[in-house]
Each structure stands twice: as C-alpha cells, then as structure tokens.
N, CA, C and O of each residue as an XYZ file, in Angstrom:
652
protein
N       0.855     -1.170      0.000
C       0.000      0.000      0.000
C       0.902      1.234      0.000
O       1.822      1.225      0.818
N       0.805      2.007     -0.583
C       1.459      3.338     -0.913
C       1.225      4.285      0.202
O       0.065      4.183      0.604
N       1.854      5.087      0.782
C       1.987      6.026      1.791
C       1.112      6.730      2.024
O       0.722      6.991      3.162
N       0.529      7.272      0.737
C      -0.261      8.337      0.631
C      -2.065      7.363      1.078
O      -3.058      7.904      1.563
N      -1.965      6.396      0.826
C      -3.443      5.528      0.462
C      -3.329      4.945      2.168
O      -4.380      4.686      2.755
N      -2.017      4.775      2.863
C      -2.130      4.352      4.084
C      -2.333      5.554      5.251
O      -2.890      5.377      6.335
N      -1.907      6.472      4.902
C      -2.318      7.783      5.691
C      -3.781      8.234      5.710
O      -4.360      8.597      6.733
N      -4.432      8.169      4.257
C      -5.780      8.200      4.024
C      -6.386      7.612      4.929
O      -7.152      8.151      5.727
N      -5.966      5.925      4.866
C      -7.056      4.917      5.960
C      -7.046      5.296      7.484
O      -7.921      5.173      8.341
N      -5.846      5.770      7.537
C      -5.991      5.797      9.023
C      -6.482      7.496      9.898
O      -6.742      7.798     11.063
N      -6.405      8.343      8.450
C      -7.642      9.021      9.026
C      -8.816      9.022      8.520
O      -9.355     10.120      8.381
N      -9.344      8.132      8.217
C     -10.413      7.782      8.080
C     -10.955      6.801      9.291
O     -12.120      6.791      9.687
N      -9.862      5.959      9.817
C     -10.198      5.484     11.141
C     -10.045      6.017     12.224
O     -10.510      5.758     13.334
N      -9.136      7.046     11.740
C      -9.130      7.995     13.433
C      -9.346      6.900     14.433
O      -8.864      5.767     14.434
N     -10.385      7.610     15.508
C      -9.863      7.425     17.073
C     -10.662      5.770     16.828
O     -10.317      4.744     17.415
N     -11.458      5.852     16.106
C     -11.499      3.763     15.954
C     -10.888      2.737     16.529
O     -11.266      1.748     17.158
N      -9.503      3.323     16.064
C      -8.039      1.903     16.238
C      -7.814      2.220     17.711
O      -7.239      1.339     18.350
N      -8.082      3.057     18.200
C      -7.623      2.942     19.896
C      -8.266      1.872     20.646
O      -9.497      1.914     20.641
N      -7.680      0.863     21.330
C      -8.340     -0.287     21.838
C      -8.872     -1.080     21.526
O      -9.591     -1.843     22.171
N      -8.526     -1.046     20.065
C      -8.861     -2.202     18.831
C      -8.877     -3.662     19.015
O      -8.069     -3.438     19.917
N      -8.988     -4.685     19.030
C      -8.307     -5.605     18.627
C      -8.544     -5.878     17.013
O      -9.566     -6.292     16.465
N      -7.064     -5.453     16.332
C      -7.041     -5.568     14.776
C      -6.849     -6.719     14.592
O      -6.719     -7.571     15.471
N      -6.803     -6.903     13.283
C      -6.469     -8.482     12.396
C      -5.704     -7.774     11.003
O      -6.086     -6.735     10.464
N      -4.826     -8.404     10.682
C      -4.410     -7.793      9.562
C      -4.331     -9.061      8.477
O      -3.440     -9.872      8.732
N      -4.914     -9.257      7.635
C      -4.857    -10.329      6.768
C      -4.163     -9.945      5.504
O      -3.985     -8.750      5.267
N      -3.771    -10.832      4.704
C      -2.395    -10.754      3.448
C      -1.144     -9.516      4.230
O      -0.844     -8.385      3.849
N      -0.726    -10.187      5.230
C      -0.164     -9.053      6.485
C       0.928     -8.304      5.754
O       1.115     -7.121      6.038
N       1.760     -8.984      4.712
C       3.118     -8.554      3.940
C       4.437     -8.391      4.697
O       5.389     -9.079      5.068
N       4.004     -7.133      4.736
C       5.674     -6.462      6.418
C       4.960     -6.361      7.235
O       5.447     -6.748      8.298
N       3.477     -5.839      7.347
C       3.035     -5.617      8.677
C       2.717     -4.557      8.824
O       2.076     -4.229      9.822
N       3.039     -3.762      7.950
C       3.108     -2.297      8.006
C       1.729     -1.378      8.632
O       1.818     -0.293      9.207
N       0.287     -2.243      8.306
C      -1.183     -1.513      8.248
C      -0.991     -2.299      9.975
O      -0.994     -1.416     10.832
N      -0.900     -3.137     10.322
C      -1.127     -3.641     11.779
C      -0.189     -3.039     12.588
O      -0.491     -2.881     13.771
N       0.979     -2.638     12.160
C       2.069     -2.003     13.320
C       1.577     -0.849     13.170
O       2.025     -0.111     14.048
N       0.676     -0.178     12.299
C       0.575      1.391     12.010
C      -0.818      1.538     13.652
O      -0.841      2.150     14.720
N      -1.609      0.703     13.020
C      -2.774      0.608     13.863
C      -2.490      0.728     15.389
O      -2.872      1.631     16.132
N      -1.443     -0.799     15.833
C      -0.516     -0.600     17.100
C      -0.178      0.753     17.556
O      -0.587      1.174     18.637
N       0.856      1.730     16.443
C       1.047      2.209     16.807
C       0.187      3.785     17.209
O       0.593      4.759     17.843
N      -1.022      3.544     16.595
C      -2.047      4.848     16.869
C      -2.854      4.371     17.994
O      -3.847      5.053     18.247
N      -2.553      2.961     18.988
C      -3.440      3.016     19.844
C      -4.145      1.491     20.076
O      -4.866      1.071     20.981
N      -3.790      1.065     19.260
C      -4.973     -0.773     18.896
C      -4.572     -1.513     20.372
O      -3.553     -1.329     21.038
N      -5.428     -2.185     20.584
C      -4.801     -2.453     22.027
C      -4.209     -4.195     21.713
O      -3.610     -4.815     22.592
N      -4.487     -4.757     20.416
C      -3.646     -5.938     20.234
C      -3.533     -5.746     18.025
O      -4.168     -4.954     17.329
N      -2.780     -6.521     17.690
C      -2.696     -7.041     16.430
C      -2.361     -8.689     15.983
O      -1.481     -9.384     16.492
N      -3.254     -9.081     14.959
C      -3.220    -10.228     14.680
C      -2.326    -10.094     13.200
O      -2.626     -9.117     12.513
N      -1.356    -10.922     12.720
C      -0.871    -10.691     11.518
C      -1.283    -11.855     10.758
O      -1.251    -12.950     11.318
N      -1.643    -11.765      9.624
C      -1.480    -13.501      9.245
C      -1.508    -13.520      7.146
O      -2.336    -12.961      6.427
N      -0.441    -14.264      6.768
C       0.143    -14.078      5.380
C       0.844    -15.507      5.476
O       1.294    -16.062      6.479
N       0.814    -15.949      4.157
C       0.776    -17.268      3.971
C       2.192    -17.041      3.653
O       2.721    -17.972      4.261
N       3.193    -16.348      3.049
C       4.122    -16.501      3.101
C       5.719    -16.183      4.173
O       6.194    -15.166      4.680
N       6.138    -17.641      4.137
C       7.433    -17.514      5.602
C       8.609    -16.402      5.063
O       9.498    -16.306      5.909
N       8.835    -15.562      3.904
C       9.569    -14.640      3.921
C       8.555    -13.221      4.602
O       9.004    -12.436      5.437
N       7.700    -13.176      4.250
C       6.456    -12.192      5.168
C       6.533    -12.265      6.336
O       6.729    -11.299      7.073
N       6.361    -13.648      6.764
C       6.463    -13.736      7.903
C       7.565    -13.665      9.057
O       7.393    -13.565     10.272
N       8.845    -13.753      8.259
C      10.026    -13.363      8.861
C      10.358    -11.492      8.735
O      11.195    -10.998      9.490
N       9.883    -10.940      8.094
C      10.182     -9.693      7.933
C       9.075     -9.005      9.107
O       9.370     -8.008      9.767
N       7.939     -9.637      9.209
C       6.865     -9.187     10.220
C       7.324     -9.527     11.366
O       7.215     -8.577     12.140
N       7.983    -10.811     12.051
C       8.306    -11.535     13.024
C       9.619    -10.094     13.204
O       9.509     -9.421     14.229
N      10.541     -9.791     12.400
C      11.420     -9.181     13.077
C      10.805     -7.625     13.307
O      10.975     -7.177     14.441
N      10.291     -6.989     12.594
C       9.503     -5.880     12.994
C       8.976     -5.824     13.957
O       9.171     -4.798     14.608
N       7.841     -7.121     14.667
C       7.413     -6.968     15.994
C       8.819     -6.698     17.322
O       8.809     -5.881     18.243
N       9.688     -7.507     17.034
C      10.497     -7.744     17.499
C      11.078     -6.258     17.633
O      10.877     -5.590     18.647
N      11.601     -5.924     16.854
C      12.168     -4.969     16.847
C      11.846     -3.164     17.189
O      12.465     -2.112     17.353
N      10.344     -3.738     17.150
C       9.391     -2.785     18.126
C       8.949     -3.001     19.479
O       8.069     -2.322     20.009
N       9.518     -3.880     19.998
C       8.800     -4.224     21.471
C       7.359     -4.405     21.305
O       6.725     -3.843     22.198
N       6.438     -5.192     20.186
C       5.408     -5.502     20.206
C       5.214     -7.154     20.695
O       4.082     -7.624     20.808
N       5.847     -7.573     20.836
C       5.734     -9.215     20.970
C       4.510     -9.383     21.816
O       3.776    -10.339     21.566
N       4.162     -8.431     22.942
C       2.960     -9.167     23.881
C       1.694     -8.428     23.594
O       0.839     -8.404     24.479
N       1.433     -7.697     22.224
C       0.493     -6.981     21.995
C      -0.298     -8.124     20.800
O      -1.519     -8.210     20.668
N       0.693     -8.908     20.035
C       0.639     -9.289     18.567
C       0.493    -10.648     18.596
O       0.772    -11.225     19.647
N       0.171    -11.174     17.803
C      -0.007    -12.963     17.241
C       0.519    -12.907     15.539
O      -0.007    -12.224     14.661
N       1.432    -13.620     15.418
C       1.242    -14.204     13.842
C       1.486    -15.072     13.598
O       2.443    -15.759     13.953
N       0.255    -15.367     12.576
C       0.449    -16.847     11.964
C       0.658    -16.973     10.129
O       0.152    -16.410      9.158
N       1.641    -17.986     10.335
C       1.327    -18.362      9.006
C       0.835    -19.173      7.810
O       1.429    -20.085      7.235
N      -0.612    -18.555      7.499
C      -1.894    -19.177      7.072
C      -2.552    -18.820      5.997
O      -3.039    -17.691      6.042
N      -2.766    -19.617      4.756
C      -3.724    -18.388      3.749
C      -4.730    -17.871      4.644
O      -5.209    -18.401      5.647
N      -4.939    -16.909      4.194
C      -6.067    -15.944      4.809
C      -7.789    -16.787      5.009
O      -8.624    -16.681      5.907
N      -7.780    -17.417      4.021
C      -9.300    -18.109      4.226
C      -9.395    -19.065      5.621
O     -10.235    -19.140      6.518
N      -8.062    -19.783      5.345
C      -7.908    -21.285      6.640
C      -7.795    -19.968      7.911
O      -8.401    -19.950      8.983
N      -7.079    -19.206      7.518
C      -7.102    -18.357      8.887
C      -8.146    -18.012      9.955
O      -8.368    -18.063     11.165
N      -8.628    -17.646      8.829
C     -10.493    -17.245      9.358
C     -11.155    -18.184     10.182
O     -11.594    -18.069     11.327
N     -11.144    -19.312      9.247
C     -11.598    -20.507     10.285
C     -10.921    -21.013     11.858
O     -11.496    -21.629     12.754
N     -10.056    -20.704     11.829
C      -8.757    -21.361     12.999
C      -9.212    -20.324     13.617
O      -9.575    -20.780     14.701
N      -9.465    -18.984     13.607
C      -9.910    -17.628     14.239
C     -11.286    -18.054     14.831
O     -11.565    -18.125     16.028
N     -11.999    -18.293     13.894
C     -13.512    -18.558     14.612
C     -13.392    -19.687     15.560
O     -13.703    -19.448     16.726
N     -12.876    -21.222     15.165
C     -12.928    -21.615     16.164
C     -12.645    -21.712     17.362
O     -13.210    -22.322     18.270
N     -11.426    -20.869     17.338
C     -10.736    -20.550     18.361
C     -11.666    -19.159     19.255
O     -11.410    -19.075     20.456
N     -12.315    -18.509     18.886
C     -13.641    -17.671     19.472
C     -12.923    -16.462     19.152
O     -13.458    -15.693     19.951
N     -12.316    -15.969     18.704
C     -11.553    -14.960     18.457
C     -12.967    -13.468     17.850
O     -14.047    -13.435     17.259
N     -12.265    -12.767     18.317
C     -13.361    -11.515     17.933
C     -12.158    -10.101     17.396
O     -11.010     -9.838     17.754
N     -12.830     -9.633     16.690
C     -11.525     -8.594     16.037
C     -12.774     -7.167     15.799
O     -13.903     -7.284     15.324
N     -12.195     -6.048     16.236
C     -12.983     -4.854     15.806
C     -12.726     -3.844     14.580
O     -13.442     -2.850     14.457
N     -11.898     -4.066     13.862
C     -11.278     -4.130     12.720
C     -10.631     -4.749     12.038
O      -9.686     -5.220     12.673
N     -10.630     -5.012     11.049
C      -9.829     -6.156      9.963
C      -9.403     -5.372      8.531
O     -10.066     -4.749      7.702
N      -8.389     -5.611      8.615
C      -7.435     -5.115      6.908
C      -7.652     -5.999      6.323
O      -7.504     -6.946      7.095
N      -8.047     -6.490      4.995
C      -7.685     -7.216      3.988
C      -7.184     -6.539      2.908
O      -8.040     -5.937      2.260
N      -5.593     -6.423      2.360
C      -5.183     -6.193      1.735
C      -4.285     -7.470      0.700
O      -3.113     -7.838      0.787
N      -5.417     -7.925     -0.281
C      -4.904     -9.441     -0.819
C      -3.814     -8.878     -2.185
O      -3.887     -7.779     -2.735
N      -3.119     -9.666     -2.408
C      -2.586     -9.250     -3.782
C      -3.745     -8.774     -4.936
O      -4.949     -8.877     -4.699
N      -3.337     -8.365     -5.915
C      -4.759     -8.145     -7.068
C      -4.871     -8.915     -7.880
O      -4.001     -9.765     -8.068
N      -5.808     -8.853     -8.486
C      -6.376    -10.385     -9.661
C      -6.847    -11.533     -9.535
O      -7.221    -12.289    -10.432
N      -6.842    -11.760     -7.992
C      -6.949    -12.982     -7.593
C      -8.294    -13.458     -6.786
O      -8.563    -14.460     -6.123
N      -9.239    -11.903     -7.265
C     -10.681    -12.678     -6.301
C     -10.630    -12.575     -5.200
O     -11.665    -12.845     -4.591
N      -9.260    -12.082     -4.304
C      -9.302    -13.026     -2.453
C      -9.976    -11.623     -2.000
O     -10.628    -11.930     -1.002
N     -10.125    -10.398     -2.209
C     -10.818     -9.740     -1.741
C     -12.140    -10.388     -1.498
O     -12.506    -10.258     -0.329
N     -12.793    -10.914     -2.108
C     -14.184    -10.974     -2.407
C     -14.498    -12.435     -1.713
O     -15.385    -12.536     -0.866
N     -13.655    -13.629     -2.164
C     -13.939    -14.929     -0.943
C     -13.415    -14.319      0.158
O     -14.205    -14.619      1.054
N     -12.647    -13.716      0.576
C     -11.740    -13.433      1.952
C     -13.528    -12.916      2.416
O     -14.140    -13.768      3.061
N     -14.000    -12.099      2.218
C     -15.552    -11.501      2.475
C     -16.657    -12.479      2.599
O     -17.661    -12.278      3.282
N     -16.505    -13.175      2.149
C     -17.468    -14.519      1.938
C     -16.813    -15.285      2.776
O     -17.569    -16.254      2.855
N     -15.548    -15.593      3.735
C     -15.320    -16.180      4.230
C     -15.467    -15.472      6.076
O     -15.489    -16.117      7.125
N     -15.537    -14.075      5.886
C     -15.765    -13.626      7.488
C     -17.046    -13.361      7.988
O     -17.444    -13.065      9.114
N     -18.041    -13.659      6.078
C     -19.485    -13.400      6.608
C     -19.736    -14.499      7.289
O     -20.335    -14.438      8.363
N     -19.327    -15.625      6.779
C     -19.578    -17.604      6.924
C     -19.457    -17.461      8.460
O     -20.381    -17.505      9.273
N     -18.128    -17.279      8.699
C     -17.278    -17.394     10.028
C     -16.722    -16.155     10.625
O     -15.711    -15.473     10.461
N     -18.544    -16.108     11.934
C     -18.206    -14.282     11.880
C     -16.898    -14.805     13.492
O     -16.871    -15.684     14.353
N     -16.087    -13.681     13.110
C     -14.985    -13.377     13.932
C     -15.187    -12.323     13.948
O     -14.422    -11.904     14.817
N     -15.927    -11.213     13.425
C     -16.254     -9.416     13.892
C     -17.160     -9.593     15.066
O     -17.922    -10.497     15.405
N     -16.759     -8.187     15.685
C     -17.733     -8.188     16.940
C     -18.668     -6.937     16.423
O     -18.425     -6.344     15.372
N     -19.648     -6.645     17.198
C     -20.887     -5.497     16.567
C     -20.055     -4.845     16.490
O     -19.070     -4.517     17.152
N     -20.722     -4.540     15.140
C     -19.872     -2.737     15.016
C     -18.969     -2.963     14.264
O     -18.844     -1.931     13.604
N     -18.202     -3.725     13.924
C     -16.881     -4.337     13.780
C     -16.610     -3.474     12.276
O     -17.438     -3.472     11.365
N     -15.501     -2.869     12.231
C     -15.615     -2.142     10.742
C     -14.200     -3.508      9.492
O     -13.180     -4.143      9.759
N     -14.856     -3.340      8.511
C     -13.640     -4.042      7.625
C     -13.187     -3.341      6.602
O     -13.913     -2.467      6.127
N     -11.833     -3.599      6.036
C     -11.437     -2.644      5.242
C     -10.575     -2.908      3.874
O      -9.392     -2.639      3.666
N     -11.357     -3.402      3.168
C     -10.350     -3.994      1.781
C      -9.802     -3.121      1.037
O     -10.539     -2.215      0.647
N      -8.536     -3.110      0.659
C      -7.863     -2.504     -0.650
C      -7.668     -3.406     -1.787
O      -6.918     -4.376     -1.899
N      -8.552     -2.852     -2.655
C      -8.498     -3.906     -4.057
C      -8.171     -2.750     -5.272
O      -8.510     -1.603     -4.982
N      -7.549     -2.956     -6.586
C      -7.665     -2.758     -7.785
C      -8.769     -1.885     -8.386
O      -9.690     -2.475     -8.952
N      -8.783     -0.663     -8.335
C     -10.124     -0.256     -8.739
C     -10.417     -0.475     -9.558
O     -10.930      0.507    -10.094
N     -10.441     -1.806    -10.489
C     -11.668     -2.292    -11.603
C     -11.946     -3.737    -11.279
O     -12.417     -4.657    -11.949
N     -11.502     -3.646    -10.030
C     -11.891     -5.435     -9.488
C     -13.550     -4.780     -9.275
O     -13.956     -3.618     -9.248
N     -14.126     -5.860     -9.169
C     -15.691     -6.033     -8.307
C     -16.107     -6.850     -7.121
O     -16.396     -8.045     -7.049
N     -16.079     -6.224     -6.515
C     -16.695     -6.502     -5.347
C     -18.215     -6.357     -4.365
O     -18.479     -5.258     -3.876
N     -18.796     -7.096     -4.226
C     -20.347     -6.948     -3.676
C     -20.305     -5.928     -2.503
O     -19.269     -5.775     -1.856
N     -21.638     -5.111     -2.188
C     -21.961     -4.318     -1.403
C     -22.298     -5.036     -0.164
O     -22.199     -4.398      0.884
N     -22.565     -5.894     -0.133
C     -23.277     -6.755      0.787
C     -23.034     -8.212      0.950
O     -23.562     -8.919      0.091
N     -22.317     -8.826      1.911
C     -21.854    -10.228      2.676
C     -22.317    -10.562      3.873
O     -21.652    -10.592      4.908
N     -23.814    -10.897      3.717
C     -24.386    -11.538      4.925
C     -24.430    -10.359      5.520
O     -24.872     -9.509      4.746
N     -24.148     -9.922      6.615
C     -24.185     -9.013      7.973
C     -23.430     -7.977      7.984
O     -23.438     -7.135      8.882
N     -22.504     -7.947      6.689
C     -21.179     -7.254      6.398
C     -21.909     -6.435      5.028
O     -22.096     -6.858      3.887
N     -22.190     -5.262      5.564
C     -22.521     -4.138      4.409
C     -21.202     -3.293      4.397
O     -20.282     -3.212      5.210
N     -21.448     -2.654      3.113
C     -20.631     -1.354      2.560
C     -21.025     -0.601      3.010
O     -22.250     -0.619      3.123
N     -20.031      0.919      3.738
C     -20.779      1.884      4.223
C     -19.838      2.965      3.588
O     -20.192      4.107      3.881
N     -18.880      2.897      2.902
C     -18.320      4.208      2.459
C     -17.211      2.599      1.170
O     -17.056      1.386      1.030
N     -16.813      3.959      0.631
C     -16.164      3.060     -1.007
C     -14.743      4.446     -1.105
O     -15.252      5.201     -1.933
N     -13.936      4.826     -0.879
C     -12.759      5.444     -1.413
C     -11.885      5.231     -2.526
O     -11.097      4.289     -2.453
N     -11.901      5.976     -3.569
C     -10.688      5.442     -4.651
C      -9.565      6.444     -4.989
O      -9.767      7.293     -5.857
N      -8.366      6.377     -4.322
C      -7.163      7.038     -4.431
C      -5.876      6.299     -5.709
O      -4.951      5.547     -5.405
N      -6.160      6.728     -6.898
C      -5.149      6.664     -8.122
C      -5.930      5.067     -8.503
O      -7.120      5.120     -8.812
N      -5.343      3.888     -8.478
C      -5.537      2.715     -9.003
C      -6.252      1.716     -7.924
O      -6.827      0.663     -8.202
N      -6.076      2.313     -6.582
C      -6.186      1.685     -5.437
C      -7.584      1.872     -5.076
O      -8.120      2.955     -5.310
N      -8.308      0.794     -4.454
C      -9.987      1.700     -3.731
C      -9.962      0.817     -2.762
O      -9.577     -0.350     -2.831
N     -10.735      1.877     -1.074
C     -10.907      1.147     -0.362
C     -12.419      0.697     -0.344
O     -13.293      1.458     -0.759
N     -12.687     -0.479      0.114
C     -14.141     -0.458      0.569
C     -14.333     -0.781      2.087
O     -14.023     -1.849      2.615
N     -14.951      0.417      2.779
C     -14.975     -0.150      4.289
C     -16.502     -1.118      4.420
O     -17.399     -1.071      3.579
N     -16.521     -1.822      5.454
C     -17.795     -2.567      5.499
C     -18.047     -2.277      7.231
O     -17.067     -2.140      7.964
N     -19.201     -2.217      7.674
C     -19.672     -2.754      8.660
C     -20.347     -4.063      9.149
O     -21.004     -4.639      8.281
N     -20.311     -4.637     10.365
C     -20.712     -5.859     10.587
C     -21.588     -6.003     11.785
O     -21.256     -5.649     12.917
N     -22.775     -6.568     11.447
C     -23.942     -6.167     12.760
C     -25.267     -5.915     11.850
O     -25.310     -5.924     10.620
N     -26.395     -5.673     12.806
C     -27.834     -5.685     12.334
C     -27.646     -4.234     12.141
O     -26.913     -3.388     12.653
N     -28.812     -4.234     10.974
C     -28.963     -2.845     10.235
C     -30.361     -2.692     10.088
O     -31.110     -3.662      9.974
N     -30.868     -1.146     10.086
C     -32.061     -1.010     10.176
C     -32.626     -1.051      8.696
O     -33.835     -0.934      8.494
C-alpha cells in the first residue's frame, strides 16, 4: 500500500483503532497492523501465507517491542479465518489487503461473513484494484463508504444488524 493511500485509511479510522483488537490479513511487512498498534490498537493479529512475510513481520514486531500486543500466523487468509472462529476470536477491525487479480478480496468476504470473527460494530477494510468487483453486501457485512485514491480503492464494510 502506498503512503499516501495508508495515511488516508488511518484518518479515516481515526480514534477507531484505539483499543482495537485488529487483524491484519495478506499481512506482507506488517506495516497496516504495526501502524494501527502504533495509533493506539490495544492488540494485532498478523497472518500471510508466506514464511519470507512472515520473517520480515516476526522481526519488525520484534524490533518494536510488540511481541505481547501481537499474534502471527502463518496461514492463507481463508484457513485463517476458520482457525480464528474456532478458536472464538473476535476482532474490531480487519485489513484485507490481498494481492490483485486474484478474487481473495471478495472470498476473503465470503469467508468472514460464513465465520463471523467481527464483533458489533466491527468495521472491515479492503484494498483492491479499482476495476476489481466486489459486492456491497456479505451476509451481515454491508458497505458503508467506497474510497478510490489513483488505481487503489478502499471499501470499508460494517458488521452487525442494520435497520
């Protein structure tokens, strides 16, 4: 995610991330979950299927004194979800930032409506390709705002009953 598109999100989440518990899915370096940490989140979950990701994230926590705030695993993002739910896990924000072309925006969504791990309220936040498509609506998980900065768009969702 580009500097300018990660500064955007996070004022757009403002005082949100304070006392968060985040999830950061397709985690990369880590960069959107240590950002969150560092505006306030009161834990971060990382999780990216690949062990060079996961070593560059593993030393970043490290190297921030985050170790007892953070969890990472390394998991495609879908199996993640599941291992999350069963495990009872609840998250009040979630990043999904998947590579592009590949749809995982859109099952990754279909996979947290299935197996809710959001708690009320719970906001989500995909960065996809702005000519990918993506649905307004996943079960319990509506669209409530859509952002598109250069090639990049976010879509935030909410999760919970709606009037």
């Amino acid at each position: 995610m580009r500097e300018a598109v990660r500064a955007a999100l996070f004022d757009i989440l403002g005082d949100s991330v304070v006392d968060a518990r985040f999830l950061d899915l397709f985690a990369g370096t880590g960069s959107i979950g240590l950002e969150a940490l560092s505006r306030g989140a009161r834990s971060c979950v990382f999780v990216d299927v690949s062990d060079e990701a996961c070593q560059i994230i593993r030393k970043n926590i490290e190297n921030l004194g985050l170790s007892a705030q953070t969890r990472l695993y390394r998991l495609d993002a879908l199996r993640a979800i599941e291992f999350l739910h069963r495990h009872g896990e609840q998250f009040d924000i979630v990043f999904i930032g998947p590579p592009y072309g590949k749809e995982l925006a859109h099952k990754t969504l279909i996979q947290l409506a299935a197996h809710p791990i959001l708690a009320s309220g719970a906001l989500v936040v995909t960065e996809i390709f702005k000519k990918e498509q993506i649905q307004r609506e996943y079960g319990l998980l509506r669209s409530c705002d859509v952002r598109t900065y250069g090639d990049n768009r976010l879509w935030f969702y909410r999760w919970g009953a709606f009037k």
